[in-house]
N, C-alpha and C positions, 0 to 999 in steps of 0.2 A: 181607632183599633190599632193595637199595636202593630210596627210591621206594613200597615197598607201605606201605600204612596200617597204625595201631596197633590194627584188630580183631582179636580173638582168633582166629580162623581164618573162611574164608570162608562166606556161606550156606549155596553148594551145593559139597559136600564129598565126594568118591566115597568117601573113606576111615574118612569117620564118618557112617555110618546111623543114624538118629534112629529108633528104637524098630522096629528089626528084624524081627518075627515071625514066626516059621518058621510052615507051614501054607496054609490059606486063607485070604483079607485081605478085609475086608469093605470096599468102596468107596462113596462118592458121585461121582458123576459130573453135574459142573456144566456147564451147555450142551451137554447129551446128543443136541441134532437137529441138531448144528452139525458141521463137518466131524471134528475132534478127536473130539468125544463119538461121532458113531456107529462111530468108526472102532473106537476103545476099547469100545464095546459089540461090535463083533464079534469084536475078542480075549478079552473076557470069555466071552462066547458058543464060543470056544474051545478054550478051558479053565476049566472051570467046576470042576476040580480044586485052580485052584488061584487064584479069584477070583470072589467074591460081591455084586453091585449091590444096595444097602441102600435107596437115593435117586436118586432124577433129577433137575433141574431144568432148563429151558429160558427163552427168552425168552416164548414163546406163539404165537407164528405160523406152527406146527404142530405144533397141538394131537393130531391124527390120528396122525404119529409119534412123539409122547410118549405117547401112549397104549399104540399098539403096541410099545414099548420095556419100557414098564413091565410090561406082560404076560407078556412074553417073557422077562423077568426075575425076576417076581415080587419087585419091588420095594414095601417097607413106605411112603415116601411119594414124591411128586410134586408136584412145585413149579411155579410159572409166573410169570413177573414184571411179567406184565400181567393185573393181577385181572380186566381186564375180557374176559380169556378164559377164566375159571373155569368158569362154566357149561358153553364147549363142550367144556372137557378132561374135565369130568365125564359129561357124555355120551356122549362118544368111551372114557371109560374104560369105563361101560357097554353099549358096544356090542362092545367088545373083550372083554369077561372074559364068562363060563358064568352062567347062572342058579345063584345059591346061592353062587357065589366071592366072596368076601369083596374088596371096592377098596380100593385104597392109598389114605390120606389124602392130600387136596389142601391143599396150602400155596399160597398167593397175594401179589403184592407185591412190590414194591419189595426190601421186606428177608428174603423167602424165601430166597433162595441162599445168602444167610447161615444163617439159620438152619439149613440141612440143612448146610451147612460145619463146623459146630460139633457134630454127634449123632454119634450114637455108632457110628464107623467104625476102622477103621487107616489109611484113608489116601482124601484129598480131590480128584481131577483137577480143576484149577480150565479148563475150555474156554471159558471166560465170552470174548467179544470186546469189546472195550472197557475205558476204564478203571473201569466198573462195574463191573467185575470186582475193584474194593479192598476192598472190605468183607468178600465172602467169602473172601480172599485171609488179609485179618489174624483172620478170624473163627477160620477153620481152623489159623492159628497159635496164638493166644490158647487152642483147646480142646486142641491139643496133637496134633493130628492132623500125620502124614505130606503134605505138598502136595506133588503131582504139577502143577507150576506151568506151563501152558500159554497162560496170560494176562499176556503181558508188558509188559503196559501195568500193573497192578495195582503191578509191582514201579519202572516208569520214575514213572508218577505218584505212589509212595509209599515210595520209596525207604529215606528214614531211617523210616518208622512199621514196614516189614518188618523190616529189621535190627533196630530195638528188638526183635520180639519174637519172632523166629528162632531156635529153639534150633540149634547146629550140627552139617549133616546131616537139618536138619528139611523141607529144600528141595530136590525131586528135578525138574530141571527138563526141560520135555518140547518146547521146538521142539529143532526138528532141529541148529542149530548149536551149542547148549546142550548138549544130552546128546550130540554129537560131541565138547566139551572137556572134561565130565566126565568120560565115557567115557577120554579119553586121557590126564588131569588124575592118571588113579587109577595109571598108571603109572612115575610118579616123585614125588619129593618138592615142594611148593611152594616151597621155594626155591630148587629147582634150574628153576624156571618164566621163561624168558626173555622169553616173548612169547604171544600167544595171536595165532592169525588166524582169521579169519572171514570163510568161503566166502559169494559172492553169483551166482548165477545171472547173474547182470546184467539180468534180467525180459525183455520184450519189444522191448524195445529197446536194447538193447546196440548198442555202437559206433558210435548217432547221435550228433549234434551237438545243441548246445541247439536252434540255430536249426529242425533240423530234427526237433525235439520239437511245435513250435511248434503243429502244427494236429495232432496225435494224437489220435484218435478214443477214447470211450469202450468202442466192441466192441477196438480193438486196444489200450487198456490190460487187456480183462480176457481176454486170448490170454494168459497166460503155459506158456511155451515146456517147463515140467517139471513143477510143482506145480499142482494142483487145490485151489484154495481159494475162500474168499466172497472178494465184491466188495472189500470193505475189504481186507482182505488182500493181495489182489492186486493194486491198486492203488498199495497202498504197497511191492509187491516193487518195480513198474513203475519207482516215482519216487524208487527205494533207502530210503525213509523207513522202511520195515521193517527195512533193513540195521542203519541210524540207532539205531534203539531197542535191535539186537539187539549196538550197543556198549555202550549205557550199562548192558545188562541185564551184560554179560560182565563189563562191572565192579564191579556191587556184586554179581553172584554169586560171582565167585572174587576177588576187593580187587585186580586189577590195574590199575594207573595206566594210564589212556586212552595217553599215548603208548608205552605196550605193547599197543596191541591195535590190530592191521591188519585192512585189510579185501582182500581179493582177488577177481578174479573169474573163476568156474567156471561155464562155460552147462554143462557136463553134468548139475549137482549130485550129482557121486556122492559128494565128499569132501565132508564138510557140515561141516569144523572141524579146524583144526592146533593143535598145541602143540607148541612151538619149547622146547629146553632147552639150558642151559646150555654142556653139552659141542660142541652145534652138531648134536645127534638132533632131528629133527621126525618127529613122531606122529600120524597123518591118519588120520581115523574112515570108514571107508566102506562105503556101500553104497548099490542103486539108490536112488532120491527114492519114497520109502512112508513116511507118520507112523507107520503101525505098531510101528517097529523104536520110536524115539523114545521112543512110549505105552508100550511096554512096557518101557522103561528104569522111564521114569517109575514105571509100577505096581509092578513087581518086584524092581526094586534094595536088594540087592546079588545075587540072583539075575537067570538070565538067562529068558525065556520062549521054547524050542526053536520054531523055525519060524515066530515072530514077523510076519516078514515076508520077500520073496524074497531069496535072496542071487546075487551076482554069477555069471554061467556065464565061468568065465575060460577057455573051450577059445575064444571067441569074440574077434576083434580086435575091439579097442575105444581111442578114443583119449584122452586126457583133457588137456586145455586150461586154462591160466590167463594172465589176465591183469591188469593193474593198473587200479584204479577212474579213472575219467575223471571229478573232482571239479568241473570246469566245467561239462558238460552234468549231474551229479547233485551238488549241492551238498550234497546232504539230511544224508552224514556226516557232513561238517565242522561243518553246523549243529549235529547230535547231540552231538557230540563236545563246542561250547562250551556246551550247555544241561547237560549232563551234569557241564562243571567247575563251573558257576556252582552247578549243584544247588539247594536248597532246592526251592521251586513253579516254577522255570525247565522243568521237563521237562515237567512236568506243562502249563504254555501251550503247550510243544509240539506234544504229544500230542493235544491238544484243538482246537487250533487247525487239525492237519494233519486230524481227523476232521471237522470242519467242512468244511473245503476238499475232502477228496475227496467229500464229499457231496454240492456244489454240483460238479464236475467228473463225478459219475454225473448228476446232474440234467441238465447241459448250461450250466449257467452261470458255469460258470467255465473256461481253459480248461486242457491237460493244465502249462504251465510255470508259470500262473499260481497253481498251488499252494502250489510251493515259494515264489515270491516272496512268496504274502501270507503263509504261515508265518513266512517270515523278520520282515516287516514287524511280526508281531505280535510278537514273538520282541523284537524290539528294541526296542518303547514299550513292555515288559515292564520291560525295565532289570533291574538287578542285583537279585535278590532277598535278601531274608534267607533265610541259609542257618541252619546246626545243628541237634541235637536239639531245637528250639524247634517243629517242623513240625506240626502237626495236619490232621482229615481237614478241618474245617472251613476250613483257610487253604486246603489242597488243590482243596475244594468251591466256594471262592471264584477262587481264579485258573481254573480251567476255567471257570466261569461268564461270568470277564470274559474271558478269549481267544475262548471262542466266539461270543460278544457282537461282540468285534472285528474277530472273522474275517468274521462275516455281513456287518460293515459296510462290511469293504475289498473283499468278493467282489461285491454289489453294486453298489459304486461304480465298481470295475474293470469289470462288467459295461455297467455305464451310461456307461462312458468308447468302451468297443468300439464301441457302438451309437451313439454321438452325430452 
């Protein structure tokens, strides 16, 4: 196909599942208090027929429902990435378990969620938020585990370190527009693939003007209009900066050249992903907006999990809507788009640079447009990186260091300009 790259087939592959197993699958489940993981433990929790929770991990800043999770699960260990929550996961795990039950071992730390990424499972849900989410990302690859990839920053911030070490079909990916093209990806040939598109709610604000972005409030950035998700998240649906990533993921997951992947926009979210083919067939994945359906691609695949989550009542008039991204008031794609050709560490200042700035725009100092401009800002005294297989986590570790460095410095200064 003209245009695709010389990798041997794409990460995430509907057509080749990476170590299959018929039965029940024994899982880890990374960022289990987070909206992904609990969602995934209540599918677990629903078929316990035909999925087993081996591990949990979380950040630590509730500790009370990792405990209760683990319980409920009868999970072997329990991770936390804040050692200095260890003690109260341990007491919250004994206050949850029976006199005489035996407690999950606590793992603590920075490099816990790795470690449980790499034991001995079938398959790894990565819910990690953030690009801390790399290590257990390549950890779970390196052991040879199934990733149920739910941390898409893991894959924008370390792009060429995944692909190194991806077997193909090793990568089942679980946001919602993702497993919408795999899903539809499995019904024709790859190179009969023309295009891929990719649905955007348009967040909260749809159909403003920059201008009148200008004074957007932090409660009406995190109103988004279909999806229930954390602040960060929704944030970046708000400022499409989610949309953004969820190009450059489309393209090292299935090798399609950026100027074949469109972004469109659907406030209903019912169609969460097309795939445009050759003959002039497009193929839309749909159902209502629940991560469920997703999670359970993720866990299951090449099987389906019955009643996953709700399906459409089509006896009901319903109408569905799209329209074209307004690249003015959200620039965020375009930016995506040329961090993603430059590659090397360019995605990765991205990423880190836009997590900095929404952080200061929850705080109150920064304001809703001044996000993307200092993104871009940093984005550009980034300059061209080196790119290639030359990329390490350490080069990785180092450009997020310095964008976020730089991003404090411009939101500051920007903030001290306002006020002057």
């Amino acid at each position: 196909m003209g245009g695709m790259s010389d990798s041997p087939a794409p990460l995430a592959d509907p057509h080749l599942v990476f170590d299959a197993a018929a039965g029940r699958r024994d899982l880890v489940i990374l960022g289990s208090t987070g909206s992904i993981g609990t969602q995934a433990i209540d599918l677990v929790l629903r078929n316990p027929d035909r999925f087993r929770v081996t591990a949990l991990s979380a950040a630590g800043g509730r500790v009370a429902l990792l405990a209760e999770q683990a319980r409920r699960l009868r999970v072997r260990t329990v991770a936390v990435a804040d050692a200095d929550k260890a003690p109260a996961l341990r007491e919250a795990l004994r206050e949850n378990y029976g006199a005489g039950e035996p407690l999950p071992t606590v793992l603590a730390g920075p490099d816990a969620a790795a470690e449980l990424a790499a034991s001995d499972c079938h398959t790894v849900l990565n819910g990690i938020t953030g690009s801390i989410g790399l290590a257990p990302t390549l950890a779970a690859l390196k052991a040879g585990r199934t990733l149920a990839l739910a941390n898409k920053e893991s894959l924008i911030v370390g792009g060429p370190l995944v692909k190194a070490l991806a077997a193909p079909g090793q990568i089942i990916p679980v946001d919602s527009e993702h497993a919408a093209l795999f899903q539809a990806l499995a019904a024709g040939k790859r190179a009969d693939v023309r295009r891929l598109v990719v649905t955007a709610s348009g967040g909260p604000f749809r159909g403003r003007t920059r201008s009148e972005l200008a004074d957007v409030t932090r409660e009406q950035a995190l109103a988004h209009p279909t999806w229930a998700m954390g602040p960060v998240i929704t944030v970046n649906s708000a400022t499409l900066v989610n949309k953004g990533l969820e190009v450059i993921e489309a393209h090292l997951l299935y090798d399609i050249p950026f100027d074949r992947i469109e972004v469109v926009v659907h406030p209903q979210s019912y169609v969460h992903s097309m795939v445009e083919f050759t003959d002039g067939s497009t193929l839309a994945q749909a159902t209502p907006p629940d991560m469920r359906g997703p999670i359970a691609i993720g866990l299951g695949w090449p099987e389906r999990v019955p009643d996953a989550a709700p399906a459409f009542d089509w006896t009901t008039a319903s109408s569905w809507d799209f329209f074209p991204l307004d690249t003015e008031a959200f620039p965020s794609v375009g930016l995506a788009r040329h961090v993603g050709t430059l590659g090397g560490t360019a995605p990765a200042v991205f990423n880190a640079a836009n997590e900095e700035c929404v952080e200061a725009f929850l705080a109150g100092r920064l304001p809703f447009n001044g996000i993307m401009d200092t993104v871009t800002a940093v984005v550009a005294e980034h300059g061209t990186p080196a790119t290639g297989t030359s990329l390490t986590v350490a080069d990785v570790l180092e450009a997020e260091t310095w964008a976020r460095s730089r991003a404090r410095e411009l939101s500051a200064a920007a903030t001290a300009e306002a006020h002057a």
